[in-house]
Backbone as a printed PyTorch tensor [residue, N CA C, xyz], in Angstrom:
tensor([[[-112.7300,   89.8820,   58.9700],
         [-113.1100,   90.4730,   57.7020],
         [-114.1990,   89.5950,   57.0630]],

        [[-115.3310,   90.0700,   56.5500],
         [-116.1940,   89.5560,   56.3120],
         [-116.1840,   89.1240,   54.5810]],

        [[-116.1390,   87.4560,   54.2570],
         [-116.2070,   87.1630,   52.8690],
         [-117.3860,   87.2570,   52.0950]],

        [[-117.2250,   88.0820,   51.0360],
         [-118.5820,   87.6720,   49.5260],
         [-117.8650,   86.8370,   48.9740]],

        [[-118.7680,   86.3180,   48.5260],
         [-118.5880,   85.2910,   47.1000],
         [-118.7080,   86.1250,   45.9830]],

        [[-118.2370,   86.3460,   44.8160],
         [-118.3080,   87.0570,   43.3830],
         [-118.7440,   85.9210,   42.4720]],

        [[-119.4160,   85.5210,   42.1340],
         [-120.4790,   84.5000,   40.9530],
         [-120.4890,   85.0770,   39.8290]],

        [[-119.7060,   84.4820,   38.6360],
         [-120.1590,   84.9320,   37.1380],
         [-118.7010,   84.3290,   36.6890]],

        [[-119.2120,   84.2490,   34.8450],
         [-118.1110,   84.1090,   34.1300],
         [-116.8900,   84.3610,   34.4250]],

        [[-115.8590,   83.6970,   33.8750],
         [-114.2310,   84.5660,   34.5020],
         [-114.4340,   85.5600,   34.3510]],

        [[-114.2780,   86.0040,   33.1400],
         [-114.0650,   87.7320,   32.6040],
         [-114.8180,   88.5170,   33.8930]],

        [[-116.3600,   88.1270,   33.3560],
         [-116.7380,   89.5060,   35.0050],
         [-116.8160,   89.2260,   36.3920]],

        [[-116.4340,   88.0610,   36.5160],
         [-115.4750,   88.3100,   37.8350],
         [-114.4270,   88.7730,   37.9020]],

        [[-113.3980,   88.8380,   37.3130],
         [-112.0560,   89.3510,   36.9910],
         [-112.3340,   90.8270,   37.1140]],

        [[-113.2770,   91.4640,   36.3720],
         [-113.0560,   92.4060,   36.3220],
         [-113.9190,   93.2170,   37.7320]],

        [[-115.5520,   92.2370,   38.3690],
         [-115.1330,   93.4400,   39.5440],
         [-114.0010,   92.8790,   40.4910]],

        [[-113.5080,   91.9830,   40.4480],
         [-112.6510,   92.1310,   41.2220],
         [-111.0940,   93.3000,   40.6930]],

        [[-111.0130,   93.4730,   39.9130],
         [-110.0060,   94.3210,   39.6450],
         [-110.5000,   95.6500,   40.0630]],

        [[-112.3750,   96.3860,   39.8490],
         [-112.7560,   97.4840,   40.7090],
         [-112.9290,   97.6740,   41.7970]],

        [[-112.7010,   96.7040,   42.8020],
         [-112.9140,   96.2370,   43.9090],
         [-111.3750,   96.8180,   44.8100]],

        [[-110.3250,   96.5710,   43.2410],
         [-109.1530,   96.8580,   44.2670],
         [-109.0540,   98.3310,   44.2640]],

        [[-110.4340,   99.2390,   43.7450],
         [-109.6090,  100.6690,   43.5160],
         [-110.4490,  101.3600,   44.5320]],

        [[-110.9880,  100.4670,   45.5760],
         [-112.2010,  100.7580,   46.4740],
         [-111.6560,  100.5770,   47.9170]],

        [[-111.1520,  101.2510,   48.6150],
         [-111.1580,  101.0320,   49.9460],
         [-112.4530,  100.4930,   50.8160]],

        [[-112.2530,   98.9900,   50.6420],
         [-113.4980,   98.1560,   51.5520],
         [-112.6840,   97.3940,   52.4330]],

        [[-113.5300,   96.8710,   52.8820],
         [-113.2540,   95.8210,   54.2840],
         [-113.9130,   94.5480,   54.3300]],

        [[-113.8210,   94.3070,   53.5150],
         [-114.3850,   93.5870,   52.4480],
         [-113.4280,   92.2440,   51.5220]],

        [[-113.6210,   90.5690,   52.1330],
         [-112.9560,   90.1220,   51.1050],
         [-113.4670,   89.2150,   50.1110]],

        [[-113.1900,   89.8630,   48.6720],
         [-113.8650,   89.1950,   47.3730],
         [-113.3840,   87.7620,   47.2670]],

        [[-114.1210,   86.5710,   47.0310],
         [-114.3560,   85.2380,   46.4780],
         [-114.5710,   85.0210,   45.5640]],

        [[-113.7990,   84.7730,   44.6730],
         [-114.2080,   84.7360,   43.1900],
         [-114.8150,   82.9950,   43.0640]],

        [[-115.5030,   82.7230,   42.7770],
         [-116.1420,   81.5880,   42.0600],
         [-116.8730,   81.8980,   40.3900]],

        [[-115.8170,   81.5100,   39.6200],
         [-116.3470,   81.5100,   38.2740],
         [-116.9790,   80.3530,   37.7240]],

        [[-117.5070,   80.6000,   36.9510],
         [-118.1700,   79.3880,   36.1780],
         [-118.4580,   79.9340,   34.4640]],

        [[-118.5660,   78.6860,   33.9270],
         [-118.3750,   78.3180,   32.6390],
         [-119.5070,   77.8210,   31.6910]],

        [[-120.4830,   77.3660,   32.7950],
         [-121.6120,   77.3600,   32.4760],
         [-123.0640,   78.1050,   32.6990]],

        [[-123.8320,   78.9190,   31.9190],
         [-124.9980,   79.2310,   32.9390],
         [-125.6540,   78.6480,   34.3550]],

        [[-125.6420,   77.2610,   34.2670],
         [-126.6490,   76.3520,   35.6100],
         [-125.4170,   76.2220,   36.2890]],

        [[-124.3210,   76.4910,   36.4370],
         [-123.2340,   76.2590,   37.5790],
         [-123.4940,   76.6310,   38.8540]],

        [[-123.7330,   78.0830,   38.6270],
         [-124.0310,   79.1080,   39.7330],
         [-124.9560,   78.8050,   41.0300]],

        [[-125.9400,   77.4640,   40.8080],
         [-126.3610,   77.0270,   41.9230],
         [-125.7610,   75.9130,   42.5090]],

        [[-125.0070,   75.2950,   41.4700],
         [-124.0190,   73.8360,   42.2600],
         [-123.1550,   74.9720,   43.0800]],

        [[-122.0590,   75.7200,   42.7200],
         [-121.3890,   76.3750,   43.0500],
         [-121.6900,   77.0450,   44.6260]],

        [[-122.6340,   77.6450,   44.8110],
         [-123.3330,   78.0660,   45.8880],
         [-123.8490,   77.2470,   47.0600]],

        [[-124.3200,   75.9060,   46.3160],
         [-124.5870,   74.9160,   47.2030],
         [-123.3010,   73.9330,   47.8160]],

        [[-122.6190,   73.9610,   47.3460],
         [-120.8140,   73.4180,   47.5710],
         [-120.2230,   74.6600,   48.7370]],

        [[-120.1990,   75.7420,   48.2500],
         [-119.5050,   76.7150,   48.7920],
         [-119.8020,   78.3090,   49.5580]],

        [[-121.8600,   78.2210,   49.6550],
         [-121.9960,   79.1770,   50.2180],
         [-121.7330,   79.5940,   51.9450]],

        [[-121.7180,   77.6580,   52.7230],
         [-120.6120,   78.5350,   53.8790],
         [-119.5510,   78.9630,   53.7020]],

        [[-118.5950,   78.8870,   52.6690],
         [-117.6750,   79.4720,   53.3440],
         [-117.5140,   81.6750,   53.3550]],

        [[-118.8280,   81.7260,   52.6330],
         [-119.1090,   83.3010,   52.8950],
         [-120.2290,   84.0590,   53.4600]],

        [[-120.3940,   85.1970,   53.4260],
         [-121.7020,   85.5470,   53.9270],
         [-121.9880,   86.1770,   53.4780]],

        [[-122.1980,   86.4910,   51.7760],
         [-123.1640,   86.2750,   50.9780],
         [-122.4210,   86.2650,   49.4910]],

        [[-123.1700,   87.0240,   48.6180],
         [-122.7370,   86.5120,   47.1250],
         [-123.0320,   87.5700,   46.3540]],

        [[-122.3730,   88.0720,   45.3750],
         [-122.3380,   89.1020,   44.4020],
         [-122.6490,   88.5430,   42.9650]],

        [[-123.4080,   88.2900,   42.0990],
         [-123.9730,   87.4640,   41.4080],
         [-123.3540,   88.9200,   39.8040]],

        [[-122.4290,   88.5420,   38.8580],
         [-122.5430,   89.3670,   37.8020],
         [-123.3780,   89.5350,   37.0310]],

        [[-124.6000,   89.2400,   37.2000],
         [-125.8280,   89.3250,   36.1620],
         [-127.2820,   88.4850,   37.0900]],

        [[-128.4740,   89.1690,   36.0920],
         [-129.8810,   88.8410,   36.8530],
         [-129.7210,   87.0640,   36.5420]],

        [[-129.2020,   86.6800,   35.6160],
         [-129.5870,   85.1030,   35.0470],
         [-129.1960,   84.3760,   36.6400]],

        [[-127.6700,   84.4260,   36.7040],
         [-127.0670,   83.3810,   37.8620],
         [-128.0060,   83.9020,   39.3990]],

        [[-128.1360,   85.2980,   39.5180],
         [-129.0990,   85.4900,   40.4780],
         [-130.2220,   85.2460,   41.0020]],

        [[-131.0230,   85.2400,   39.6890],
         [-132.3780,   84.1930,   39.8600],
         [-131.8330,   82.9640,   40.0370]],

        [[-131.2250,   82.1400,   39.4310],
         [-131.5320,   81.0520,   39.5010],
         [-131.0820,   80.3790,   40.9110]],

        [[-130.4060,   81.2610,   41.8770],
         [-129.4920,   81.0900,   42.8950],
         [-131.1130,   81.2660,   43.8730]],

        [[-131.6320,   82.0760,   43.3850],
         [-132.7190,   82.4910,   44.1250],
         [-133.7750,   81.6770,   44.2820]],

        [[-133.9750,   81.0010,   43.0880],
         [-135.0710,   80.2500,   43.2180],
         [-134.3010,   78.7770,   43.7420]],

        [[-133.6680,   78.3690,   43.5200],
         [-132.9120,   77.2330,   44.6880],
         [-132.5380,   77.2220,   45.4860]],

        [[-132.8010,   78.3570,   46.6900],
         [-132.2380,   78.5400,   48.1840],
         [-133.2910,   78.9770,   48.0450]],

        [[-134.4460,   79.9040,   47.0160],
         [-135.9060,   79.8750,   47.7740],
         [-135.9440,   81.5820,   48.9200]],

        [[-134.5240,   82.0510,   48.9830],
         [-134.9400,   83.1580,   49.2250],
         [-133.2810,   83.6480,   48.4710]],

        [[-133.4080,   85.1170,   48.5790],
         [-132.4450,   86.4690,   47.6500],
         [-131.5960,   86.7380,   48.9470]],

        [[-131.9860,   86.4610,   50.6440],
         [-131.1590,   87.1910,   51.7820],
         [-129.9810,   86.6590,   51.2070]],

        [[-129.1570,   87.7190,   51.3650],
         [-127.9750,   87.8310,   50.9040],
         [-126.8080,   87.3830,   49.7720]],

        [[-128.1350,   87.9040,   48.6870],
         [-127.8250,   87.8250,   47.4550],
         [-127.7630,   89.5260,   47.0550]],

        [[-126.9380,   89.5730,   45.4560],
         [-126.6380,   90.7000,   45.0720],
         [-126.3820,   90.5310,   43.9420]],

        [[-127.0650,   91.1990,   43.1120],
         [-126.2840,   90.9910,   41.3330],
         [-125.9020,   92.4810,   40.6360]],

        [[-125.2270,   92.6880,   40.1810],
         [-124.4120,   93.5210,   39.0030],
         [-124.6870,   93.7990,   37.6460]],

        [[-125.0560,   94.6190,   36.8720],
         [-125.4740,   94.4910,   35.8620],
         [-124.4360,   95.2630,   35.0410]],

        [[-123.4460,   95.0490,   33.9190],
         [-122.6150,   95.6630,   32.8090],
         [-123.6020,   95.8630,   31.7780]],

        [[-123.1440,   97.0000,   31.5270],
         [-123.7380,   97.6640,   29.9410],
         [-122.6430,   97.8230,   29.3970]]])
């Protein structure tokens, strides 16, 4: 079964992972939250082997993930309204 990482605040990680469970995937979610905006690239750099790739809850943690690995392959962000 192939792991994502889920990147963002508790709350919206919490919550796609709670839409995640109403989704028949094959698919297993990694939650890594953070507390700070600039986390999201320590976080990634600590722990992006252990998945193959990353679900980012917003453009902020996505860019910045982006511009410190220098490329987006297998990146993904989420946007709540």
């Amino acid at each position: 079964m192939r792991k994502i990482g889920v990147v963002g605040p508790e709350q919206s990680v919490g919550r796609i992972l709670e839409v995640a469970k109403t989704i028949d995937i094959n698919i297993e979610l990694v939650p890594f939250p953070y507390t700070d905006a600039h986390e999201p690239v320590d976080i990634m750099k600590i722990n992006f082997h252990k998945v193959k790739g990353c679900l980012f809850s917003g453009s902020l943690p996505y860019m910045l993930a982006k511009e410190a690995f220098g490329t987006d392959e297998n990146f993904a962000y989420c946007a709540f309204d």
